[in-house]
C-alpha positions in Angstrom: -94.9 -234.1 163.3 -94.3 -230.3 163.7 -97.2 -228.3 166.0 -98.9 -226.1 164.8 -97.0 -222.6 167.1 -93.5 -224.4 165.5 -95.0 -224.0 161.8 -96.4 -220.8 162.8 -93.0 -219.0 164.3 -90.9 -220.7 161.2 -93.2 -218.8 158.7 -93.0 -215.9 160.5 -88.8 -216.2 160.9 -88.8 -216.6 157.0 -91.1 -213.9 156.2 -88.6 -211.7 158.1 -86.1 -212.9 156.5 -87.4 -212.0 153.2 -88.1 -208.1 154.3 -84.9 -207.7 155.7 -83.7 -208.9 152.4 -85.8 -206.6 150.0 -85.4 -203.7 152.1 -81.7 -203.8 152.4 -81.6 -204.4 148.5 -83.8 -201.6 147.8 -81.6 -199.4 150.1 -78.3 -200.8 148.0 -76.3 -200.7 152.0 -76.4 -204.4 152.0 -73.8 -207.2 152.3 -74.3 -210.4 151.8 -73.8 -213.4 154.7 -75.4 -216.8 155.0 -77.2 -218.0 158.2 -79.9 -221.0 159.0 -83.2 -221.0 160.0 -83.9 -224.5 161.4 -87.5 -226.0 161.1 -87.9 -229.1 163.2 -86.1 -231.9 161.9 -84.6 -230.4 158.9 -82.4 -227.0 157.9 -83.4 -224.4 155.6 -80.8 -222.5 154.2 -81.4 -218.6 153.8 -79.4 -215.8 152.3 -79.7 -213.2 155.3 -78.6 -209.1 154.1 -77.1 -207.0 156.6 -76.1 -203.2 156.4 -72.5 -201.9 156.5 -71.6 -198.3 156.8 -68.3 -198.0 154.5 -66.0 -194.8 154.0 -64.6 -194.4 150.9 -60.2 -195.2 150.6 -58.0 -192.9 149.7 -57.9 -194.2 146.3 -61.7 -194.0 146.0 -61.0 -190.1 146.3 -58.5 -189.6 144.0 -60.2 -192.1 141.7 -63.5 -189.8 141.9 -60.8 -186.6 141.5 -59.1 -188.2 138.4 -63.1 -188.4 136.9 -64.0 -184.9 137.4 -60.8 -184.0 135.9 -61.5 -185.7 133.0 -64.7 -184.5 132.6 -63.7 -180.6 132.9 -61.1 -181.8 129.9 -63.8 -183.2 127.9 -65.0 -180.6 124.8 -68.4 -178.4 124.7 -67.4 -178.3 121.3 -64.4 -180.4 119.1 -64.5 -178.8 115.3 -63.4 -176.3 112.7 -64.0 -172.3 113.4 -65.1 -170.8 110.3 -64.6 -167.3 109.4 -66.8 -166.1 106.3 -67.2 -168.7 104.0 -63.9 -169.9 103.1 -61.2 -169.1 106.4 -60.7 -171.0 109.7 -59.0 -170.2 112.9 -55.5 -171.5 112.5 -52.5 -172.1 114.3 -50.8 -171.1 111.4 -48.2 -173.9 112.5 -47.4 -172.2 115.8 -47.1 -173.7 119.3 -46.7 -170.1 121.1 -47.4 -166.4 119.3 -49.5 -165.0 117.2 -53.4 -167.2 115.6 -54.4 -166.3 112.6 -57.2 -167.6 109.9 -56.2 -169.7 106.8 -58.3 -171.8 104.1 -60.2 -174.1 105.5 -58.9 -177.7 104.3 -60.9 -180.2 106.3 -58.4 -182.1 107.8 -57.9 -181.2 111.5 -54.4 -180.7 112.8 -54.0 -176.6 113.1 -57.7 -176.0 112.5 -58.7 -178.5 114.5 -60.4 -177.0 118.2 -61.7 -177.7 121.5 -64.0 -175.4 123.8 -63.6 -177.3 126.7 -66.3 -177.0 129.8 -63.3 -175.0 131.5 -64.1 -172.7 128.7 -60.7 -173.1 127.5 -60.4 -172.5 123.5 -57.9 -175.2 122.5 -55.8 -176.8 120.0 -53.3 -179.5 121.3 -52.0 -178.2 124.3 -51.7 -174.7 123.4 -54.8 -172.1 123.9 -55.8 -168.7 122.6 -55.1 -166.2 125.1 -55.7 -162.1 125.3 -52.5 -160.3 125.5 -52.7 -158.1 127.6 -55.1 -157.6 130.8 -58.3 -155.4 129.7 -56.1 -154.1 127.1 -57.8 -153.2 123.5 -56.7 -154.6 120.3 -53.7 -156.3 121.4 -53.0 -159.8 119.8 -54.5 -162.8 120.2 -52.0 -165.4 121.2 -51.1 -169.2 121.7 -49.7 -170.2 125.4 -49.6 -173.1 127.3 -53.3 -174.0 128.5 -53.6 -172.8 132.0 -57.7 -173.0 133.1 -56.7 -170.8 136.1 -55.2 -167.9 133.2 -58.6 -165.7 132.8 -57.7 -164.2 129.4 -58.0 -168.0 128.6 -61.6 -168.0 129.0 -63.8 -167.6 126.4 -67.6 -168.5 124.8 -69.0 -168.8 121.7 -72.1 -166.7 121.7 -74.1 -164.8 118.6 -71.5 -165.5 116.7 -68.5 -164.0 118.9 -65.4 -165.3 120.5 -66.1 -163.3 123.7 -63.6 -162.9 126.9 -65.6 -164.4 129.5 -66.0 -161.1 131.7 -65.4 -158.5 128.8 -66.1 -156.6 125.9 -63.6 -158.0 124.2 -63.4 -160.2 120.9 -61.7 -161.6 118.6 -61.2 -159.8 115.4 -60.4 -161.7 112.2 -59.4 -158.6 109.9 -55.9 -159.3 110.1 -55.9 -162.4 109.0 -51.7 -163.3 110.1 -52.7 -161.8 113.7 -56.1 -161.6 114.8 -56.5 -159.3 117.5 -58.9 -159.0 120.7 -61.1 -155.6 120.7 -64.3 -154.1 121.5 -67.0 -156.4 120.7 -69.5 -155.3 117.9 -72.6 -157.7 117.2 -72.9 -155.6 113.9 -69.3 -156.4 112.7 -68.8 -159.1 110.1 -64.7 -159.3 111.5 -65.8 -160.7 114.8 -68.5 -163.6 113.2 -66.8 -167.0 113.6 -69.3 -169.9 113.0 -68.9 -173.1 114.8 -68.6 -176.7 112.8 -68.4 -180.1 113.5 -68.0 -182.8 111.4 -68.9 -180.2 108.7 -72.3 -179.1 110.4 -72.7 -175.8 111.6 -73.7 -175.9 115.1 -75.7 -173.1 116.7 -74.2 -170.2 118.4 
């Protein structure tokens, strides 16, 4: 028959064990091991947690690299860019030179954008680009995507397809060359209106 201090000190070993095990879960720095707690004649068997300080691997690193690449790559916005009622930002078929505005025609390809967190305006892997640095109404153009390329940058915002860091927009009254100018929030050339999935989405 088991005393009464042997019962006592048993309870007590298993109640620690059970803290130790709800702590280290809460704290999610466990690993898990197996031990015995013995009580007189027979042998309880407890899962015991224990904490392990880890480093991350190289490949953890460029694992959590390749993510945040991917998510600067993923698209504030993925859609059409209207101009008036009936014109879109186009391509006009071209992987380099001059962007222009065409019907719309609803099916993607050349009209079809991406304003990426990078702020990169996009189609494929080709982007609109100033010519020129702080130059006024030179052409818009289509080059190679390059986020570290500042005359790559640019936001929608009331309407305008602003050079991050200018007073420059895009102007739509050439419609086979649009051009990059003063901004004017009064100037129905430089409204572009924002659509995916055929919904407008706000400026």
């Amino acid at each position: 028959m088991l005393k009464p201090r042997t019962i006592a000190l048993s309870i007590f070993a298993i109640w620690g064990v059970i803290v130790i095990i709800f702590y280290m879960r809460e704290s999610g720095q466990a690993t898990r091991t197996l031990t015995t707690v013995t009580v007189g004649d027979g042998t309880i068997k407890e899962q015991q947690y224990r904490k392990v300080e880890t480093t991350p691997t190289t490949k953890d690193v460029h694992t959590q690299q390749e993510d945040i690449d991917i998510a600067k790559e993923e698209p504030e916005f993925r859609g059409e860019i209207k101009f008036g009622e009936k014109m879109c930002l186009d391509t006009l078929e071209h992987k380099s030179g001059n962007v222009g505005l065409w019907e719309c025609h609803g099916e993607g390809r050349n009209q079809h954008w991406h304003i990426t967190k990078d702020h990169l305006l996009k189609n494929d892997d080709v982007c609109i680009q100033a010519a020129g640095e702080n130059e006024n109404g030179n052409l818009a153009t289509l080059e190679k995507c390059n986020e570290n390329v500042k005359e790559q940058k640019w936001t929608h915002k009331d309407g305008l397809l602003n050079l991050i860091g200018t007073n420059r927009c895009i102007d739509g009254e050439d419609r086979n060359g649009l051009k990059v100018i003063n901004c004017d929030r009064n100037s129905v050339r430089q409204k572009f209106k924002l659509f995916s999935s055929r919904k407008e989405l706000g400026a």
